[in-house]
MOPAC internal coordinates of N, CA, C and O (Angstrom, degrees):
PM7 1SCF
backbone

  N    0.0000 0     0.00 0     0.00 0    0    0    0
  C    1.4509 1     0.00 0     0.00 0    1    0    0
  C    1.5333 1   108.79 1     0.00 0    2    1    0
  O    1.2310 1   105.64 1   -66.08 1    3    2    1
  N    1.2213 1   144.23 1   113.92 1    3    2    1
  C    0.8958 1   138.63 1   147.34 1    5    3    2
  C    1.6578 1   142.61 1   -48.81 1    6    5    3
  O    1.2310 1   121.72 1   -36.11 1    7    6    5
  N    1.0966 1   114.32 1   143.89 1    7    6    5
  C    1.6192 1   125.62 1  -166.59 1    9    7    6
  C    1.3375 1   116.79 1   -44.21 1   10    9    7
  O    1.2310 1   122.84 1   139.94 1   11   10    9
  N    1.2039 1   112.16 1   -40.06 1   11   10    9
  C    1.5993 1   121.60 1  -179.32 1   13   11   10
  C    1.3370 1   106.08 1   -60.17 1   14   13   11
  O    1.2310 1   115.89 1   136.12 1   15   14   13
  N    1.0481 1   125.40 1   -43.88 1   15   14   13
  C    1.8393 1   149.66 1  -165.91 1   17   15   14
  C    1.4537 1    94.29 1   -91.46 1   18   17   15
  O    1.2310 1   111.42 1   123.02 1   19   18   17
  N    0.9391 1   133.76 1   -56.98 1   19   18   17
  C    2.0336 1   124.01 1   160.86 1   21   19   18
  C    1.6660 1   110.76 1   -32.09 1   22   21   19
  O    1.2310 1   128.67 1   111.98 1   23   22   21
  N    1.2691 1   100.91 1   -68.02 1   23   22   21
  C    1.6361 1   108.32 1  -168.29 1   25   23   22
  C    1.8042 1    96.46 1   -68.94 1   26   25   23
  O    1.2310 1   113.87 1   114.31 1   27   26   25
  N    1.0578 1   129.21 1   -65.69 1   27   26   25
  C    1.3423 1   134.78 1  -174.94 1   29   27   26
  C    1.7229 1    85.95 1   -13.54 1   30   29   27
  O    1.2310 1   123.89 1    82.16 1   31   30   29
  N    1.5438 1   110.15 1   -97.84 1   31   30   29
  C    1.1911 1   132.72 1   177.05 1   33   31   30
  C    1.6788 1   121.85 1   -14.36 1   34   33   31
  O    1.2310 1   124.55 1   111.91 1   35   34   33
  N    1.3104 1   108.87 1   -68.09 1   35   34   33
  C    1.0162 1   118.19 1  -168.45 1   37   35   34
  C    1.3756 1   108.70 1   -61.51 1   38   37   35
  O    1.2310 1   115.74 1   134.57 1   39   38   37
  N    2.0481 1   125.69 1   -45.43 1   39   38   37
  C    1.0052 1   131.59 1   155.27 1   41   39   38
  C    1.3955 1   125.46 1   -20.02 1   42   41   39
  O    1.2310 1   122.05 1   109.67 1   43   42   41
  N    1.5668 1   113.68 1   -70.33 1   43   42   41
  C    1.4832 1   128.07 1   174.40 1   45   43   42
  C    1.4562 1   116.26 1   -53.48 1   46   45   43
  O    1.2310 1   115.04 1   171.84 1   47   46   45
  N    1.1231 1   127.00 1    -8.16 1   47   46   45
  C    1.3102 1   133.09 1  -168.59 1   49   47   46
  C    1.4485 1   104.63 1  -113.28 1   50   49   47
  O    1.2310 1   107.25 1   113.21 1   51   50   49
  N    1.3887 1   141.36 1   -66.79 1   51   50   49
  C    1.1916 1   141.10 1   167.16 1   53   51   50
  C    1.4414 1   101.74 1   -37.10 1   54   53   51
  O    1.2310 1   116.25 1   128.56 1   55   54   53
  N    1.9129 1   124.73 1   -51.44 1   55   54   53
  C    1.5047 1    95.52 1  -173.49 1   57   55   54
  C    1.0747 1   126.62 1   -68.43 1   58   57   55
  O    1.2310 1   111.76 1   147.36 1   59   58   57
  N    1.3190 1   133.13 1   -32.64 1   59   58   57
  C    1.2006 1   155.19 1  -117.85 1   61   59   58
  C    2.1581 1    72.09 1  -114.55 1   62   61   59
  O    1.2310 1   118.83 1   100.89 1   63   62   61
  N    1.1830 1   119.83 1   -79.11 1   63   62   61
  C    1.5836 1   108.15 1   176.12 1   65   63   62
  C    1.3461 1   121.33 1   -29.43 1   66   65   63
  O    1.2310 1   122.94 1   140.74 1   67   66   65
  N    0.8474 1   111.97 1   -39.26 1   67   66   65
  C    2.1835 1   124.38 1   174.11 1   69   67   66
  C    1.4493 1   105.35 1   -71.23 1   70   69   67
  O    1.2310 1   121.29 1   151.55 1   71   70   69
  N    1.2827 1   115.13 1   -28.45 1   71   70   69
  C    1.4441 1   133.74 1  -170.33 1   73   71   70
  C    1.9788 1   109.70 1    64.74 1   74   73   71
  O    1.2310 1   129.30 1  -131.41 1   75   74   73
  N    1.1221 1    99.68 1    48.59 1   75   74   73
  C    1.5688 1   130.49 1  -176.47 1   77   75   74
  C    1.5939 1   100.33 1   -61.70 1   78   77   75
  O    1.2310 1   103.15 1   -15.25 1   79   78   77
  N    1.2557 1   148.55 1   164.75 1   79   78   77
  C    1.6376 1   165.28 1   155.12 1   81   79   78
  C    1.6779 1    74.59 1  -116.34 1   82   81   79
  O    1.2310 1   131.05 1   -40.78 1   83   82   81
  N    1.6036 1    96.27 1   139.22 1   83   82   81
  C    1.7014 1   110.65 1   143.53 1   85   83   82
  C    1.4833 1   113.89 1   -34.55 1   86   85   83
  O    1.2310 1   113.30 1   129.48 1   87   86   85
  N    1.6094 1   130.27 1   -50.52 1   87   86   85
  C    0.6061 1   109.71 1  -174.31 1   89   87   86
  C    1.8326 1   147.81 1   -71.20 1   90   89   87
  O    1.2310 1   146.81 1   155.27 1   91   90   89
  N    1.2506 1    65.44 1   -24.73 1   91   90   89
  C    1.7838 1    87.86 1  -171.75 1   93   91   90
  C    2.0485 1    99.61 1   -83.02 1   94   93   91
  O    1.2310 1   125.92 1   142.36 1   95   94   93
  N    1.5895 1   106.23 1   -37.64 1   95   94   93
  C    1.8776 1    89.17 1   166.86 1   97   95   94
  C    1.4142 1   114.21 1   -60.95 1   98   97   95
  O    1.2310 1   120.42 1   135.74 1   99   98   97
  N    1.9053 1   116.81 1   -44.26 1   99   98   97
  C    1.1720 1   109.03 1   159.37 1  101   99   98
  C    1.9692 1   135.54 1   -15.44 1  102  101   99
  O    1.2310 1   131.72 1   129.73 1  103  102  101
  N    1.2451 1    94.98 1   -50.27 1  103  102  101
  C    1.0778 1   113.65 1  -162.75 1  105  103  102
  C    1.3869 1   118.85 1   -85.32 1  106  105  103
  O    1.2310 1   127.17 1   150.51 1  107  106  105
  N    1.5606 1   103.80 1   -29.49 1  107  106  105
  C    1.6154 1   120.20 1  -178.45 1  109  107  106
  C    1.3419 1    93.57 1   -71.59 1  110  109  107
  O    1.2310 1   122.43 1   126.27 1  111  110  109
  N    1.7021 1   112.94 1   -53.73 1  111  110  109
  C    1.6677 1   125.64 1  -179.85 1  113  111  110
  C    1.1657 1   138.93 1   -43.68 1  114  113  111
  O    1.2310 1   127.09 1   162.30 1  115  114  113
  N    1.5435 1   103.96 1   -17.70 1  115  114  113
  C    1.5399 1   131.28 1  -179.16 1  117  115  114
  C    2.0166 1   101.80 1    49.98 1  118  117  115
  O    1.2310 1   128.09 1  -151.67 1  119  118  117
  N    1.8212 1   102.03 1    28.33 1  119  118  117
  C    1.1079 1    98.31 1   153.08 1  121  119  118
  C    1.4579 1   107.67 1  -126.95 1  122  121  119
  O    1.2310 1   129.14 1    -1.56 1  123  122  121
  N    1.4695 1   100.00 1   178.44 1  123  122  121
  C    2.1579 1   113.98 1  -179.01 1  125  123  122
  C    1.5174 1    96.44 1   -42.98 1  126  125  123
  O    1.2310 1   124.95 1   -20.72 1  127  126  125
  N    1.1807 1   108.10 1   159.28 1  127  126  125
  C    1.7115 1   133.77 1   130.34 1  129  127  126
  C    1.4573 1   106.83 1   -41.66 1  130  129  127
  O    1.2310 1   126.35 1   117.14 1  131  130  129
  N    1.4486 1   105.39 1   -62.86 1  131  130  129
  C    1.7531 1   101.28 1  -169.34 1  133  131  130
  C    1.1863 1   111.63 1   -49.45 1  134  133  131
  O    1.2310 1   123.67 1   123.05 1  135  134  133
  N    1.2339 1   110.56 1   -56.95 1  135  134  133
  C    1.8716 1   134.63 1  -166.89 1  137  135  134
  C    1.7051 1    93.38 1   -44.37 1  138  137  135
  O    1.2310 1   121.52 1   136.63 1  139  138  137
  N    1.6812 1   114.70 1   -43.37 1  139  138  137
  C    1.4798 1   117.58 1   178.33 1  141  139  138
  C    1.1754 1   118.84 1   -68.40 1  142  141  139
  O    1.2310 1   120.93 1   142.88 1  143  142  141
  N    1.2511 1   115.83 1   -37.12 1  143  142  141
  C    1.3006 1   126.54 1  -171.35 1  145  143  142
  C    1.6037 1   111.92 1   -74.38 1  146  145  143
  O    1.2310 1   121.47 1   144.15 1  147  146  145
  N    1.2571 1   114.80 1   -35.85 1  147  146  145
  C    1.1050 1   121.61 1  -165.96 1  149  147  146
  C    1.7707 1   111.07 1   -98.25 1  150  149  147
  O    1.2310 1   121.70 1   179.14 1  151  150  149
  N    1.1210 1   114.35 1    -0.86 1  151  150  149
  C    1.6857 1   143.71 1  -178.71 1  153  151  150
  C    1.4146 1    87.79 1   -93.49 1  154  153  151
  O    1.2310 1   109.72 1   101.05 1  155  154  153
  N    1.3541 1   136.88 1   -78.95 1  155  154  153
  C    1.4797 1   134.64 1  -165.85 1  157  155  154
  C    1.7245 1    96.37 1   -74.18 1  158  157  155
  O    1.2310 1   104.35 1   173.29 1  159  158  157
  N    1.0412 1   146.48 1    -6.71 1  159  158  157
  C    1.2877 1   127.73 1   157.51 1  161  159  158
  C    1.6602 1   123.01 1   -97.95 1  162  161  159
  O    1.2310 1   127.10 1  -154.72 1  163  162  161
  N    1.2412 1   103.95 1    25.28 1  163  162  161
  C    1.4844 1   119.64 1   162.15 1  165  163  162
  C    2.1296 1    85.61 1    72.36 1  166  165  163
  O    1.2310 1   113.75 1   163.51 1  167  166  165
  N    1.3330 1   129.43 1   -16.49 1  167  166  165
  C    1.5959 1   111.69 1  -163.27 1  169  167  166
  C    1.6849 1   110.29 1   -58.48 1  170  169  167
  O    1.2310 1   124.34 1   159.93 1  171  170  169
  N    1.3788 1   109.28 1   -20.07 1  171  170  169
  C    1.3945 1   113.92 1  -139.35 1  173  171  170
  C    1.9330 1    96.16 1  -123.55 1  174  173  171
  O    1.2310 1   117.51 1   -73.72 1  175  174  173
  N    1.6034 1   122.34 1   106.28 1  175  174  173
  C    1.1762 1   118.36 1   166.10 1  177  175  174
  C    1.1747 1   124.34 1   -55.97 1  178  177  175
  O    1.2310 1    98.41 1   -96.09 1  179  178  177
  N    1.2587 1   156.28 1    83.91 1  179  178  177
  C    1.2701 1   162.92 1  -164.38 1  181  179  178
  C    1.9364 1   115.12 1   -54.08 1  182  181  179
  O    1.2310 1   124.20 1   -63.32 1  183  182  181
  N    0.8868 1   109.54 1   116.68 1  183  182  181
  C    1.5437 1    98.07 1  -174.45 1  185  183  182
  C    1.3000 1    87.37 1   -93.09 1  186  185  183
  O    1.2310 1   128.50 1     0.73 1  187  186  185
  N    1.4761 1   101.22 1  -179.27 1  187  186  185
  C    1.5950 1   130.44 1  -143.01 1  189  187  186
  C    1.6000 1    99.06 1   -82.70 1  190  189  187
  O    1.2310 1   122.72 1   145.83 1  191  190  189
  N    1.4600 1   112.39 1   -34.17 1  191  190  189
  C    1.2619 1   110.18 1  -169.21 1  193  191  190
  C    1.5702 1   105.64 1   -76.90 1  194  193  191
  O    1.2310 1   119.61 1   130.80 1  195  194  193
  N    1.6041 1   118.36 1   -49.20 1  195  194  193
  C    1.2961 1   119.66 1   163.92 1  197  195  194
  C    1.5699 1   116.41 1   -31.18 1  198  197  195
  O    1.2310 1   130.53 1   131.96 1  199  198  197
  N    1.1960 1    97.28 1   -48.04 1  199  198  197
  C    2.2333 1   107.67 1  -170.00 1  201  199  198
  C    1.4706 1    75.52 1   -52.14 1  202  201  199
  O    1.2310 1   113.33 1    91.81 1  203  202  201
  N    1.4469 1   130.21 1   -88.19 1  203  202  201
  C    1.6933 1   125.30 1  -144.44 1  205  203  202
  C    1.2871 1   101.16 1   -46.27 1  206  205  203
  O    1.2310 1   112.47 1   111.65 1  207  206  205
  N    1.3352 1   131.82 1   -68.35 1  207  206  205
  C    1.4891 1   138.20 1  -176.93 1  209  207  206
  C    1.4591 1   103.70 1   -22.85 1  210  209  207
  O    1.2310 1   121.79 1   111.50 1  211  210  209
  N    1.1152 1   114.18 1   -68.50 1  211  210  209
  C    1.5040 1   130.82 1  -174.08 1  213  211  210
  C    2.0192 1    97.86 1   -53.14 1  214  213  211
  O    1.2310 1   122.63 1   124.09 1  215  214  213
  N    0.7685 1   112.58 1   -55.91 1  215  214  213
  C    1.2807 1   127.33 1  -161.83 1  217  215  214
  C    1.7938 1   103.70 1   -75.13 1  218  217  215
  O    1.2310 1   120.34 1   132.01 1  219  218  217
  N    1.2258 1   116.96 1   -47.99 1  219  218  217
  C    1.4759 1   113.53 1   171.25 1  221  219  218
  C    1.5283 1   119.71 1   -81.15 1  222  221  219
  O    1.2310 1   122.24 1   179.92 1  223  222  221
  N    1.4380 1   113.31 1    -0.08 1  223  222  221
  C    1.8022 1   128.10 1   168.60 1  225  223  222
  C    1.5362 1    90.06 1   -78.01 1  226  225  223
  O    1.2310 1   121.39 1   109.18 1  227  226  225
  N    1.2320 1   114.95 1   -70.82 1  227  226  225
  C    1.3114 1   124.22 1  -152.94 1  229  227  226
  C    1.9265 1   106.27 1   -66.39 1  230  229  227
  O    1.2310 1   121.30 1   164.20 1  231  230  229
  N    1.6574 1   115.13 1   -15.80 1  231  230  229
  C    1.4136 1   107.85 1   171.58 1  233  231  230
  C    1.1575 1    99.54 1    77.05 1  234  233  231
  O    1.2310 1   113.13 1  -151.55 1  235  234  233
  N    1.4456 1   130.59 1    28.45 1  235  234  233
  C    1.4302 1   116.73 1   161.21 1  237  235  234
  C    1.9219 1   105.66 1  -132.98 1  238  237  235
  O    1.2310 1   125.76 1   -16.44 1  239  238  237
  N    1.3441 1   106.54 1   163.56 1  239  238  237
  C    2.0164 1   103.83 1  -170.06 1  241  239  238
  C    2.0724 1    90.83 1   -65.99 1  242  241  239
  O    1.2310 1   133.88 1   -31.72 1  243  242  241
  N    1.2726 1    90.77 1   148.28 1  243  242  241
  C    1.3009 1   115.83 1   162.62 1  245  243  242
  C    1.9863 1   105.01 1   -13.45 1  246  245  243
  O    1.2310 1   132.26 1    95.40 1  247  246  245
  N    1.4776 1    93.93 1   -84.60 1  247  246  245
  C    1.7157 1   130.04 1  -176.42 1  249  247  246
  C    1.7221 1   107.49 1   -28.35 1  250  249  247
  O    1.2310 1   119.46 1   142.27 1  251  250  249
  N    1.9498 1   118.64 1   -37.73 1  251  250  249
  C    1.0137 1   117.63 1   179.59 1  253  251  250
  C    2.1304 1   107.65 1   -62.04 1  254  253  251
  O    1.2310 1   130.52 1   143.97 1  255  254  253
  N    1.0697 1    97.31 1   -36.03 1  255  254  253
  C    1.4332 1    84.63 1  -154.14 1  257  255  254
  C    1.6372 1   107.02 1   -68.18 1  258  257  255
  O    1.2310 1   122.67 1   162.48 1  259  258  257
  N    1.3828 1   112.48 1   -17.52 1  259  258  257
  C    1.5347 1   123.99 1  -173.10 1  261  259  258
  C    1.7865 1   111.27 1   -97.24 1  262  261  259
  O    1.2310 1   122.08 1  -176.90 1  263  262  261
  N    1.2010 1   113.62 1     3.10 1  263  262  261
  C    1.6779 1   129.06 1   170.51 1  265  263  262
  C    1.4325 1   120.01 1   -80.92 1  266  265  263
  O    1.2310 1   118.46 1   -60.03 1  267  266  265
  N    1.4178 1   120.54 1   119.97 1  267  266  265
  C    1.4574 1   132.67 1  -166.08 1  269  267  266
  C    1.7688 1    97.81 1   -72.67 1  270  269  267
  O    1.2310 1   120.24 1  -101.73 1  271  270  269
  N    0.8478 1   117.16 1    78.27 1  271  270  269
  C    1.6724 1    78.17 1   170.98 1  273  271  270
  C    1.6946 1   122.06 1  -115.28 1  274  273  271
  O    1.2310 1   133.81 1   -26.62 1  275  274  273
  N    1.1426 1    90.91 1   153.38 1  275  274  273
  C    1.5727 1   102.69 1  -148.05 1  277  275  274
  C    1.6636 1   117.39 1   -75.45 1  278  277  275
  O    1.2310 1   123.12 1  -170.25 1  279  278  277
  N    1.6275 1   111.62 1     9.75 1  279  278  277
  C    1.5119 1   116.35 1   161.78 1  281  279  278
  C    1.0003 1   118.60 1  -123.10 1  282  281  279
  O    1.2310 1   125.97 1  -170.83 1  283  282  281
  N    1.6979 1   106.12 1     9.17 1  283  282  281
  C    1.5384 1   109.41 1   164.26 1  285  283  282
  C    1.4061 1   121.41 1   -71.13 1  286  285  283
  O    1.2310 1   116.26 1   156.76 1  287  286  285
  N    1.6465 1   124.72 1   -23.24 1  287  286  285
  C    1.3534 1   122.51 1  -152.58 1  289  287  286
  C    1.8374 1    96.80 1   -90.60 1  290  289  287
  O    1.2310 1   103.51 1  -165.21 1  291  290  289
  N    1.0207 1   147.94 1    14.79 1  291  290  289
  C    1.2792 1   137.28 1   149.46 1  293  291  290
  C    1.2198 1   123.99 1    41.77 1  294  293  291
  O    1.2310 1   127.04 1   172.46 1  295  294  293
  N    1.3997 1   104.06 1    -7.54 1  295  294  293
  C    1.7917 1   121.72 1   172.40 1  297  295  294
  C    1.5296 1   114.58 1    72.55 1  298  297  295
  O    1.2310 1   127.21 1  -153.30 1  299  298  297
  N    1.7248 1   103.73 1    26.70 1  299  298  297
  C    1.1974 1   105.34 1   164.32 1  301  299  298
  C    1.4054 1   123.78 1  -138.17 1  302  301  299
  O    1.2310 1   108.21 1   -11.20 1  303  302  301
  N    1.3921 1   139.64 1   168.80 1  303  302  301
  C    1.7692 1   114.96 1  -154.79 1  305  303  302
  C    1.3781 1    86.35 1  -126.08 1  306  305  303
  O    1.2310 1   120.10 1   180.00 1  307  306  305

């Protein structure tokens, strides 16, 4: 599985548990909607600084959002 497809996932899942809108993690993230939008649709390589942003909105360490785990994938992307 590739990284893009880790974070995609893992992204959509942490917000969606918080019960997050793109916009409003956007907003915690002090990055775009798009930048979100386009992060959970695999279009958009996420640099490192985005990952923390994303990752200290969402209240979890950096390391979670880039972790495969294997009952997360629900068989949908």
């Amino acid at each position: 599985m590739k990284a893009r497809e880790i974070l995609a996932r893992n992204v959509r899942r942490l917000r969606a548990e918080r019960g997050l809108s793109q916009e409003k993690l956007g907003f915690e993230a002090k990055i775009s909607m798009t930048s979100i939008s386009h992060i959970e649709t695999e279009r958009y390589s996420a640099t490192v600084d985005a990952i923390g942003k994303i990752a200290t909105a969402l209240k979890v360490p950096m390391h979670e959002l880039l972790i495969d785990k294997p009952n997360s994938h629900g068989g949908k992307k």
